[in-house]
C-alpha positions as CSV (number, residue, x, y, z in Angstrom):
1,X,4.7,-6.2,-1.0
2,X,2.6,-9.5,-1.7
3,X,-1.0,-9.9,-1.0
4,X,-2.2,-13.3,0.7
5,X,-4.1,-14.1,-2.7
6,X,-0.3,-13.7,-4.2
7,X,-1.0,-10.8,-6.6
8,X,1.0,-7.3,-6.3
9,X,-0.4,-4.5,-4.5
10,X,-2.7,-3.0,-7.4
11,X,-3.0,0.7,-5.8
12,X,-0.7,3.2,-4.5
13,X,-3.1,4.8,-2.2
14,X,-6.9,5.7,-1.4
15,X,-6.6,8.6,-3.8
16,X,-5.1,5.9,-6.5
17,X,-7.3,3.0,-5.8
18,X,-10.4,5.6,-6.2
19,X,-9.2,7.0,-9.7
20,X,-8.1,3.8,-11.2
21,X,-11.9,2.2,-10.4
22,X,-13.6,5.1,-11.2
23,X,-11.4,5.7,-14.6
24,X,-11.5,1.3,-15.7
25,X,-15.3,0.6,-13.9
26,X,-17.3,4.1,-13.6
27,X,-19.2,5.5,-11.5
28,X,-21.5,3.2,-10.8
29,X,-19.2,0.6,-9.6
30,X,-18.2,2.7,-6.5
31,X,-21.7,2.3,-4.9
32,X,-21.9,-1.2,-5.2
33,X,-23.0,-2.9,-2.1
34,X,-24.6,0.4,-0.9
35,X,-27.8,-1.3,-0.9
36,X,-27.0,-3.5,1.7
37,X,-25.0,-1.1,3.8
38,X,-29.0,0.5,3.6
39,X,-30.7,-2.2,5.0
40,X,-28.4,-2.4,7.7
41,X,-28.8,0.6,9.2
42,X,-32.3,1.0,9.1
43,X,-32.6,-2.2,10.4
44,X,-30.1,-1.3,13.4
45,X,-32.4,1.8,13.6
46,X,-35.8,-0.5,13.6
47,X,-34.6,-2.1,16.6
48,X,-33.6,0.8,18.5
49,X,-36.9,2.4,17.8
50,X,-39.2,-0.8,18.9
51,X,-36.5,-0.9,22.3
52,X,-37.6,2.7,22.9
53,X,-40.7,2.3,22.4
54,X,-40.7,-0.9,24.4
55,X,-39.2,0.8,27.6
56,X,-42.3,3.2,27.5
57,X,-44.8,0.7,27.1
58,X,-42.9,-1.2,30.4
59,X,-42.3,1.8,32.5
60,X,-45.5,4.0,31.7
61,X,-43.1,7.3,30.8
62,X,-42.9,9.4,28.4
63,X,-39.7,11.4,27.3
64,X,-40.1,15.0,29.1
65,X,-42.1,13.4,31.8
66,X,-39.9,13.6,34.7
67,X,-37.0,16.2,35.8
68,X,-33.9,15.8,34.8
């Protein structure tokens, strides 16, 4: 099985791909890009927050105000 880039498959599976990176790059190396993942979803959260927050402002409730 060839990969677009034209180099062999280099893992077997997850539980391959996982030991050979952690075994030849460390530890380290399997939390790169985490930072950004962060920043995503606190950014996603930001937004959902101000929208809340928004929709109170506009309709003059607050949550537990009314009957469900």
């Amino acid at each position: 099985m060839m990969m677009t880039s034209g180099e062999g498959v280099k893992y077997k599976s997850s539980l391959d791909a996982f030991s050979q990176i952690l075994k030849n790059e460390g530890t380290k190396s399997l939390f790169k890009g985490a930072g950004a993942d962060i920043l995503h979803a606190v950014s996603g959260a930001d937004v959902l927050a101000g929208y809340d927050k928004l929709q109170m402002i506009v309709s003059g409730k607050k949550y537990g105000s009314g009957a469900a």
